[in-house]
C-alpha positions in Angstrom: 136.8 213.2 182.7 133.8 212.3 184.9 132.4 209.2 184.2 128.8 209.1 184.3 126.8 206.5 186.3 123.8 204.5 185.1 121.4 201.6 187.0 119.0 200.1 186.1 115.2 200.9 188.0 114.1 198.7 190.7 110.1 197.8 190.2 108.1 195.4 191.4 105.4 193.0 189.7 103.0 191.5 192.0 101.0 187.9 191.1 98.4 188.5 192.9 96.0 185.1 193.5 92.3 185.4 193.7 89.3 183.4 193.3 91.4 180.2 191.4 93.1 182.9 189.2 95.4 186.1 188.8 94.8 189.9 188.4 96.4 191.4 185.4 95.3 195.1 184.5 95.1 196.2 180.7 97.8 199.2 180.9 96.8 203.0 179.9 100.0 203.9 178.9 102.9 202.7 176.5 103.8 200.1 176.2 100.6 198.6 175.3 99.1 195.4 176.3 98.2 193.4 179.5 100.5 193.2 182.5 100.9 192.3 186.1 100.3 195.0 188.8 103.6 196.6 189.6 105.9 199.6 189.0 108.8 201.7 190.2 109.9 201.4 193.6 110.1 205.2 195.4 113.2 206.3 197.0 113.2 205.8 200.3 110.7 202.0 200.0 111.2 198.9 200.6 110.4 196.3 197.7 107.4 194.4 199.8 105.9 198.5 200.9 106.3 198.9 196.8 104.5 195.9 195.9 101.9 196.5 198.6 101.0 200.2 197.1 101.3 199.2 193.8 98.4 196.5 193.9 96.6 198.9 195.6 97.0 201.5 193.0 96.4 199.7 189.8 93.8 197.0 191.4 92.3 198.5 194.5 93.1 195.3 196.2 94.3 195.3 199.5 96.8 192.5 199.3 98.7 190.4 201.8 102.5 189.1 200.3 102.9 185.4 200.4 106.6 185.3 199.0 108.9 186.7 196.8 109.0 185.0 193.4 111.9 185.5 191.9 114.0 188.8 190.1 113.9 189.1 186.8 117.1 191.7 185.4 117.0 191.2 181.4 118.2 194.4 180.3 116.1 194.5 177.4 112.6 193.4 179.6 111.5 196.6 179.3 111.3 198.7 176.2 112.1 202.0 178.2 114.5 201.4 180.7 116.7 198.7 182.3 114.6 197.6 184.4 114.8 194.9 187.0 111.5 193.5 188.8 111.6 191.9 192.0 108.3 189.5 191.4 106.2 188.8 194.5 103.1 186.3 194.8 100.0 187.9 196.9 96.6 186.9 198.1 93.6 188.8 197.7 90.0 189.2 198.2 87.4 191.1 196.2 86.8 192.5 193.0 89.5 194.5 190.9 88.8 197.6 189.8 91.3 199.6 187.4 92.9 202.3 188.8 96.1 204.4 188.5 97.6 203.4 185.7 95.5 200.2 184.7 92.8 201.0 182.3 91.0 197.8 183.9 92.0 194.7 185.9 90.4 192.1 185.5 90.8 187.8 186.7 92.0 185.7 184.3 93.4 181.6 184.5 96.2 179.9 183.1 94.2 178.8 180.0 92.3 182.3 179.3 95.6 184.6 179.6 94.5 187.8 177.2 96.8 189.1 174.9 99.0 190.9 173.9 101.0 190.2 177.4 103.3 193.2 177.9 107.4 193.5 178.9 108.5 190.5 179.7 105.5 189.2 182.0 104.6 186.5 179.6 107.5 184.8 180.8 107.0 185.0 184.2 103.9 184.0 184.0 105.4 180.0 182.6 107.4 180.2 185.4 104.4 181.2 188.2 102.6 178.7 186.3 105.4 176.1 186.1 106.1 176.4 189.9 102.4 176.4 190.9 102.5 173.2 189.2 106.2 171.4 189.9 107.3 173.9 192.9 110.4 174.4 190.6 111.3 177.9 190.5 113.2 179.5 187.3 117.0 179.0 187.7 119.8 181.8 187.0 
């Protein structure tokens, strides 16, 4: 008997840094809730192209990659798939503007985080925040 194959989907999730804050876009579709910029990364793309089109998409932010973050794999991170995100920290300039699939995007700070916080993103967040802090990244 054939045995049939299943992976989990490479996305990206991009922190993207602006004016002393971060962009997170209110999400159009399920599941509901506030998120970082990201998505699925298309056949053929590299992660960093991915994370690249992806801001622009959602925010209409052209953004320049500082480094990668870390990869978050929790199986059950996602309520739709197995999902794993490769998480990258940008730079920006301008206003965002929802777009794509991001209803709006707007700048918030560590204090003022809206809610609910979709996926897992809540936790990344403590870590960005942690590290922006302590330079201590989150730990396998």
């Amino acid at each position: 008997m054939a045995e049939k194959f299943r992976n989990p989907f490479p996305t990206v999730d991009i922190i993207i840094e602006i004016a002393g804050g971060i962009v997170l876009i209110e999400r159009k579709n399920p599941p509901p809730g506030w998120a970082m910029p990201g998505g699925f990364v298309d056949y053929g793309e590299s992660v960093e192209a991915a994370a690249v089109r992806e801001a622009k998409e959602e925010t209409c932010l052209e953004v320049k990659l500082t480094e990668q973050f870390y990869t978050y794999s929790d199986p059950s991170r996602d309520p739709r798939h197995h999902t794993l995100a490769v998480v990258f920290i940008a730079t920006a300039a301008g206003t965002p503007q929802g777009a794509d699939d991001a209803r709006v995007a707007k700048i918030f700070f560590e204090k003022t985080l809206p809610a609910p916080i979709a996926f897992d993103h809540a936790a990344i967040l403590r870590d960005y925040f942690h590290f922006k802090k302590t330079g201590q990244r989150p730990r396998p």
